[in-house]
Structure formats: C-alpha cells, structure tokens
C-alpha positions in Angstrom: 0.0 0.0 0.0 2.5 2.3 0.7 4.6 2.2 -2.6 1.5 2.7 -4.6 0.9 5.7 -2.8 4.6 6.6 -3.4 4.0 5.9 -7.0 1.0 7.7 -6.9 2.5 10.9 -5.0 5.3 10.7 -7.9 3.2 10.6 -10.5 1.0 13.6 -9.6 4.0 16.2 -9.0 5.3 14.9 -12.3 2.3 15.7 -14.3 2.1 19.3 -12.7 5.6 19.6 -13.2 5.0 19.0 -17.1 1.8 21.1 -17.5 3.6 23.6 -15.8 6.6 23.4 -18.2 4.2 23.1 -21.2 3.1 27.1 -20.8 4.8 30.5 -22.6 4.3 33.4 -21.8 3.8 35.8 -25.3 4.1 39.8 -24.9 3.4 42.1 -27.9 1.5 45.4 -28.8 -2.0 45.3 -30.9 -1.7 47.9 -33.5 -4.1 49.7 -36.5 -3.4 48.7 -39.6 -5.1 52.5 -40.2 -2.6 54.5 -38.5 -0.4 52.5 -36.2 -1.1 53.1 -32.8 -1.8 50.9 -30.5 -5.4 49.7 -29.4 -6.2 50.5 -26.2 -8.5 47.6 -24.4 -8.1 45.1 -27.2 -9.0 41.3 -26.1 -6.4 38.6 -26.2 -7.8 35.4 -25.6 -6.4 31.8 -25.3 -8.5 30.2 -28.0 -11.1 27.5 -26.4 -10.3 28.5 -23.1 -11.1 31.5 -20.5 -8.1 32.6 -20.5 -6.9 35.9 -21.7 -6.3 39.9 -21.3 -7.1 43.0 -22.3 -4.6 45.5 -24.0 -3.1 48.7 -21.8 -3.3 52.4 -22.7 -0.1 51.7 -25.6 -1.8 48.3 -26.8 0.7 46.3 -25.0 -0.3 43.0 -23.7 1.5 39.7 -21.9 -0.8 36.4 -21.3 0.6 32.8 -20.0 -0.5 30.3 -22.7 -0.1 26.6 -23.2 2.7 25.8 -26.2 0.6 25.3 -29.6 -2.0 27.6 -28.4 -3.9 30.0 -30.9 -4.8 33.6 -29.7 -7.6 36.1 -30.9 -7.4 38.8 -30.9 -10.5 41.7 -30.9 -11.7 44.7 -30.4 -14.9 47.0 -30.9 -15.0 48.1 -35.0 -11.7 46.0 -35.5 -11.4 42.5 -37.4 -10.9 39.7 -35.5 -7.8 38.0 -35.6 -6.6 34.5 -34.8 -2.6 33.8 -35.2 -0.5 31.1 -33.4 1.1 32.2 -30.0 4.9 32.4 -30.1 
C-alpha cells in the first residue's frame, strides 16, 4: 500500500511539473493597420479556453498560454484575428 501511494504521489507532482513546463508566456503590442497606434482595451484570448487579457493604454499585452496555443485577438470596429502564440 505504501509504494502505490509513493508511486502515486510521484506521479502527480510529475504531471504538474509538465503542465507547468508546457506554458509561454507571449508579450506584444496590438496595433491599427489604419494608422499605427496601438489599441487600447483590445481582447487577447487563449482560443477554447477563458483565459486571456485586455490590452493597456499603448496596446501592450502579456498572457501565459499553453505551447501550440492560438490567440484572438479583438476589439470593438476591428477585425478579428486569430494567429498562433509564439
């Protein structure tokens, strides 16, 4: 009984250690293609999850994503945007 909880033990701190290492963390700066400034309040989103941010007063953003992971990207009159986080 006691090495399958061992094993057990193991095997759960090794599967958070993975999804933990599994995750980037992407910065960047939503821009107009109009005139080049930077969107204020722009949503970044982790796509199929809950996971995202909102864009700060230059259109700068940073969100923690898991590797592989599309964002979209959107905003209020802008087209939407989905690219591959890297």
């Amino acid at each position: 009984m006691f090495k399958l909880k061992s094993i057990l033990i193991s095997a759960l701190l090794l599967a958070g250690f993975t999804a933990f290492a599994q995750q980037i963390t992407v910065t960047g700066t939503v821009t107009s293609s109009a005139d080049g400034y930077g969107v204020i309040g722009a949503a970044v989103m982790e796509k199929g999850t809950a996971n995202g941010t909102t864009t700060d007063f230059d259109g700068n953003f940073s969100i923690t994503v898991k590797e592989g992971a599309v964002l979209v990207f959107s905003s209020i009159g802008y087209t939407t945007l989905e690219l591959p986080a890297q």
